[in-house]
Structure formats: structure tokens, C-alpha cells
N, C-alpha and C positions, 0 to 999 in steps of 0.2 A: 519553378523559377521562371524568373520572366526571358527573353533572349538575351536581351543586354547583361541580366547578373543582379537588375539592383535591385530583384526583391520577389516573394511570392506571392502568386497570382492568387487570384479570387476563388479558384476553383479549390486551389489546395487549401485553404484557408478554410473555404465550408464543408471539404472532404474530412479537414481534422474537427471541425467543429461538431460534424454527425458523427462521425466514428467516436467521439470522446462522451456525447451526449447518448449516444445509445449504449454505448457499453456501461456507463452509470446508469443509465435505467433499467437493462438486464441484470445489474450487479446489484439491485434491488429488490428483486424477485425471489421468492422462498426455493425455487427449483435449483437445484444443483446444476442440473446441464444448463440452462439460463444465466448463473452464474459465472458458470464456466466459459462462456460464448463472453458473457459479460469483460472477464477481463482479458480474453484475445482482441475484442476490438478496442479495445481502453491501449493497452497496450501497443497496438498498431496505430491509432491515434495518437498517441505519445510519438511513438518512434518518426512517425511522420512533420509534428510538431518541431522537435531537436531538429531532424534533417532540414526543416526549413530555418532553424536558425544560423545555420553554417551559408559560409560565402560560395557560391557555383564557380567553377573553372576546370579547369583539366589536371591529371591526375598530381596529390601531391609527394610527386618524388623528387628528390633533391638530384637536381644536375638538367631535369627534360625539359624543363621552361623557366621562363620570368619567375618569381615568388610573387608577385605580384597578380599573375591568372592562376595561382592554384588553388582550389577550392582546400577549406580547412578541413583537417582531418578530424578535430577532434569530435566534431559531433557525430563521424561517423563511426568513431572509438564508443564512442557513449552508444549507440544505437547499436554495435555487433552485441556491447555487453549486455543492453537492456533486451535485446532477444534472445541468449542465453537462460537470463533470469525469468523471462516470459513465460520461455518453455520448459520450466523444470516448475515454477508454478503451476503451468497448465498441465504437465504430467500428475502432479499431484492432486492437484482438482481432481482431475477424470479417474485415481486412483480411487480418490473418495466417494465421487461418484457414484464407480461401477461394485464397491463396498458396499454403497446405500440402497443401491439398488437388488445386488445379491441379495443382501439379507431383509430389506424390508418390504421386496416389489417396488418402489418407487422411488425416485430420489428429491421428495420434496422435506423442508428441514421441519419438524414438530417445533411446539413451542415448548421450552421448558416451561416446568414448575413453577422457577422463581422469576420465569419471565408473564406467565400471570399472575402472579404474588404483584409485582410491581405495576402490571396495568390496574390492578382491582386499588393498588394503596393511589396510585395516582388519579383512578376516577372519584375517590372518595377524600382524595385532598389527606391522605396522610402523612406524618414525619416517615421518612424510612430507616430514618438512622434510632433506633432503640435500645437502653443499655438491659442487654437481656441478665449481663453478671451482679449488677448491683453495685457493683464497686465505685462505682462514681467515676468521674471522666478524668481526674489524677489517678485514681488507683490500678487502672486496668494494664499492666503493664505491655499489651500489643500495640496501644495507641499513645504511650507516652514515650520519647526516647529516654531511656537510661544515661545516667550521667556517666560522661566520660571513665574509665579505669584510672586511678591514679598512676603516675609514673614513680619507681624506682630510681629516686636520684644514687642512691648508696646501696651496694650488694646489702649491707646488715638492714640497712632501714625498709621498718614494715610496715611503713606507715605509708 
């Protein structure tokens, strides 16, 4: 923030804009620990973003100043919560991580199956959607909803 209050400086401004740009392009990487790294800086960029949305002042407690110099708490509510939720993702990452790594040597992610199924239907220009059952596209009943249950207006009526 600037001295006077009314707004953030240049420097925070392209600190949040690397931190958010690099953690997107780690978080695009097949490596797990890449990944990982990926959304602590995302993350920190974030958290930094919110804090620069709130107003600068001193502290806000009710009774020690004007309401008028007290910086807003809410975004500092928002940023305790959102590095809670940071780091119980980022324990999980590295949970999975150091899983992938136990068991494979490495913790880079393979490609499924059906994820070259769908590179090879898309270099060759195919539908992907194909009715394997035959039933036709009313009769399948996973893709059509059912009609509603009748309601019981009368305990006797069965209709």
C-alpha cells in the first residue's frame, strides 16, 4: 500500500501478477512436485491479491481509533481461511506425491489410456460420443431422465 492508504503500489501489483503467472505454469507441468510448488505460489498470489483489496489503517478494534483509520478486517478473515485451505491441500499434494514416488521412483503423472483414446479420436477428427448399446438415444435409460413418480393423492388409489 501506498503511505497515504489510497491504493497499491506497482510493485505489489507485479509481485501478485508473477506469483499467479508462475504458479499457473507450474500447475501445468506433469511433475507432482511442480505441481505442488504450483499451487503454493498461486496460492500466495492470491492471498496477496485479497490483502491488497482491503483498506490500510491501524488495527481494527472497536474502542482504539476513529472507524474511519481502521483497515478492514474482512479480507484478512478471507486470507487466515484461504491459508488454512492452502495448506491442507498442500499436505495432500506432497502426500500424493511422496506415494508416487514410493511406489513408482518418480512422481511424474503417466497418461491414461483413455487419455490417448481421445488424443488419437481427436487427431483423426472423430465423434467421441458413440452409442456402444444400440438402444438408440430415447431408449438408453442412463441418458434419458425418467419421468417423474406419480403422487398418491388417496391412501387406496393406485394409480
Amino acid at each position: 500500500m501506498t503511505a497515504s492508504g489510497a491504493g497499491p503500489t506497482l510493485v505489489l501489483v507485479v509481485a501478485v501478477a508473477v506469483l499467479v503467472g508462475c504458479g499457473v505454469i507450474l500447475l501445468l507441468e506433469r511433475s507432482l512436485t511442480r505441481i505442488l510448488l504450483g499451487v503454493i505460489m498461486l496460492g500466495n498470489g492470491v492471498n496477496l491479491l485479497i490483502l491488497l483489496g482491503g483498506r490500510s489503517g491501524g488495527a481494527p478494534i472497536v474502542g482504539t481509533g476513529p472507524v474511519e483509520r481502521m483497515s478492514d478486517p474482512l479480507p484478512q478473515a478471507m486470507v487466515l481461511t484461504s491459508i488454512v485451505i492452502t495448506f491442507g491441500f498442500t499436505a495432500f499434494l506432497l502426500a500424493v506425491a511422496y506415494r508416487s514416488w514410493y511406489l513408482s521412483g518418480d512422481d511424474e503423472v503417466p497418461d491414461d489410456l483413455e487419455d490417448r483414446q481421445i488424443i488419437g479420436r481427436a487427431e483423426r477428427n472423430e465423434v467421441g460420443a458413440v452409442d456402444r448399446g444400440g438402444e438408440g438415444p430415447n431408449g438408453d435409460p442412463e441418458q434419458v431422465d425418467p419421468e417423474p413418480a406419480r403422487r398418491r393423492l388417496r391412501r387406496g388409489d393406485d394409480s
